[in-house]
N, C-alpha and C positions, 0 to 999 in steps of 0.2 A: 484847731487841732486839739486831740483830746488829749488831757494831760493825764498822767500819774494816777493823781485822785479819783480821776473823775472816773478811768481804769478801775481804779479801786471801788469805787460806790457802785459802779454797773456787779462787781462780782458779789459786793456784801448782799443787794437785793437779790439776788438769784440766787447766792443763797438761802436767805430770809425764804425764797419761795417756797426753793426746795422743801426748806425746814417746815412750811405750812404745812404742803400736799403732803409729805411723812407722816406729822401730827393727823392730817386726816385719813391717812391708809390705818394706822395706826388707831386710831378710834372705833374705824369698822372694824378691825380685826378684835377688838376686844367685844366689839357687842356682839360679833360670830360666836365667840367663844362663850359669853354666855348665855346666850340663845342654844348654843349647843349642847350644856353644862342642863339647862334646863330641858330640852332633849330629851338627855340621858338617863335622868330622874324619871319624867311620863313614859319612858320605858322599861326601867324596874318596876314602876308601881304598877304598870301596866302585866308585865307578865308575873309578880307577885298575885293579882286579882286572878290573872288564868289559871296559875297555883291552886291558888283554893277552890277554883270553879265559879268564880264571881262573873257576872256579863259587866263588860264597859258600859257605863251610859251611852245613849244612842244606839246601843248594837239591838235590832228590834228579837224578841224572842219569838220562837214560833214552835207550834205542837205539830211533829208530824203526823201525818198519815202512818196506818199500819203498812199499807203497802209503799215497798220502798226505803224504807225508813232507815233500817238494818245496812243494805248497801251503801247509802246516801249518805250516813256516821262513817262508816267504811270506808269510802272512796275517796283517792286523794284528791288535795282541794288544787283545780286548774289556775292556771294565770288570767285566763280572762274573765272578767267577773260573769257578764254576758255568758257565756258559756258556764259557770257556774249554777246560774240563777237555771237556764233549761236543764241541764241535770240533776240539779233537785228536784225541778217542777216535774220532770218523768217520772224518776220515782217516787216522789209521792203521790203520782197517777196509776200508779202499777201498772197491770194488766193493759188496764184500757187506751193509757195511750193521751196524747193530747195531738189536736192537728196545731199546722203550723199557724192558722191566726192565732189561736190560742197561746201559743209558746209566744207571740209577736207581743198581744195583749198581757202578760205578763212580765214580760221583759219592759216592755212600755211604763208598766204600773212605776217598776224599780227605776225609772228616769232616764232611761239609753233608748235610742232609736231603733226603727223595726230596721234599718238597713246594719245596725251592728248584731241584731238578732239574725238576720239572713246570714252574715256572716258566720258567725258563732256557730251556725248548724251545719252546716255546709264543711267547717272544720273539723265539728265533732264527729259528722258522719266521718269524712274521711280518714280519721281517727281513729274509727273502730267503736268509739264511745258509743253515739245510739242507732238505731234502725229506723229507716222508713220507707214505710208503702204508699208509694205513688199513689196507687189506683184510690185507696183512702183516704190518703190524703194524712193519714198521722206520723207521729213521730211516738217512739219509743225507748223506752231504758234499754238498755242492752241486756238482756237474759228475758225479757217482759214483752208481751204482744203474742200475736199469732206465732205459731213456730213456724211457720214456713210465709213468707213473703213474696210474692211473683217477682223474678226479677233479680231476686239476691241471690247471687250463687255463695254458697260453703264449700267450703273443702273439707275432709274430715276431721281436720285440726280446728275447725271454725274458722279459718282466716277468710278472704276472698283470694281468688286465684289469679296469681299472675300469670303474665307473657314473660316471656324469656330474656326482653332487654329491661323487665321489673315494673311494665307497665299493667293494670290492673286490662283486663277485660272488658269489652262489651265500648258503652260511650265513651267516647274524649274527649 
C-alpha cells in the first residue's frame, strides 16, 4: 500500500515534469520572438531600400521593352507570380503577341511548371486580363494584337457578353 510519501514523491516528480516542458515551451517562445524581432528589422531596412529606390539583392533587374513597358509599370501586381511573369512577358511583346509554348518556355525559364503556366492563362483569360486567338495560336496584352479576333465577341463597353442567369456565351 502506498504511503503518504510515497503520495508525496509521485506529485513533486510531476511536477518537476511539468516544470521541464514549461521551461521548454518557454524557450521556444523566446527564440520566436527573436526570430520575429529580427523579422521586423529585414523589413524596415527592407522598405527603407524601396524608399530610395534601391533593388534588394537577388531581385534580378531587367530593361524593358519599348512596347509594353508603360502598361506593365502601370498594372497592378497579381497574386500569382506565374501569372505575373505572362503579363509582363505580353507586354513586353507588344503588338505581336507570344504563342502559348512561348509563354510555357518562359514561365519554365522562371522555375514553375508548364501545368501552372496553363493555369495561370486560362485565369488570366477569364479575367479579362489577356486575349487569345485560337486559330494562331497566340496570346496577347489586353489593348495589343489584332483588333478583332475570330471568336471573341465585345460588347460596346468591351466586356464579353452574358446570358441572363451571368453565364458567359458560346462554350462551357
Amino acid at each position: 500500500m502506498a504511503t503518504a510519501a510515497d503520495s508525496l514523491t509521485e506529485k513533486i516528480k510531476a511536477c518537476d515534469r511539468a516544470d521541464a516542458a514549461l521551461q521548454t515551451a518557454l524557450a521556444a517562445i523566446l527564440k520566436s520572438r527573436a526570430e520575429l524581432a529580427a523579422l521586423r528589422e529585414d523589413l524596415a531596412a527592407l522598405r527603407a531600400n524601396a524608399g530610395a529606390g534601391l533593388v534588394p539583392d537577388g531581385t534580378p533587374e531587367r530593361a524593358p521593352s519599348e512596347a509594353g513597358a508603360v502598361e506593365a509599370a502601370q498594372a497592378p501586381r497579381l497574386r500569382s507570380p506565374v501569372a505575373q511573369i505572362i503579363v509582363d512577358a505580353l507586354a513586353d511583346a507588344g503588338d505581336a503577341g507570344l504563342s502559348g509554348m512561348a509563354l510555357n518556355q518562359i514561365v519554365a525559364e522562371r522555375g514553375f511548371t508548364k501545368d501552372s503556366s496553363e493555369k495561370a492563362k486560362v485565369s488570366l483569360k477569364r479575367a479579362g486580363l489577356v486575349r487569345h486567338d485560337r486559330i494562331a495560336t497566340h496570346w496577347y496584352a489586353l489593348g495589343r494584337g489584332p483588333k478583332h479576333i475570330p471568336g471573341e465577341e465585345q460588347t460596346a463597353n468591351g466586356s464579353s457578353p452574358k446570358t441572363s442567369n451571368g453565364a458567359k456565351r458560346g462554350r462551357v
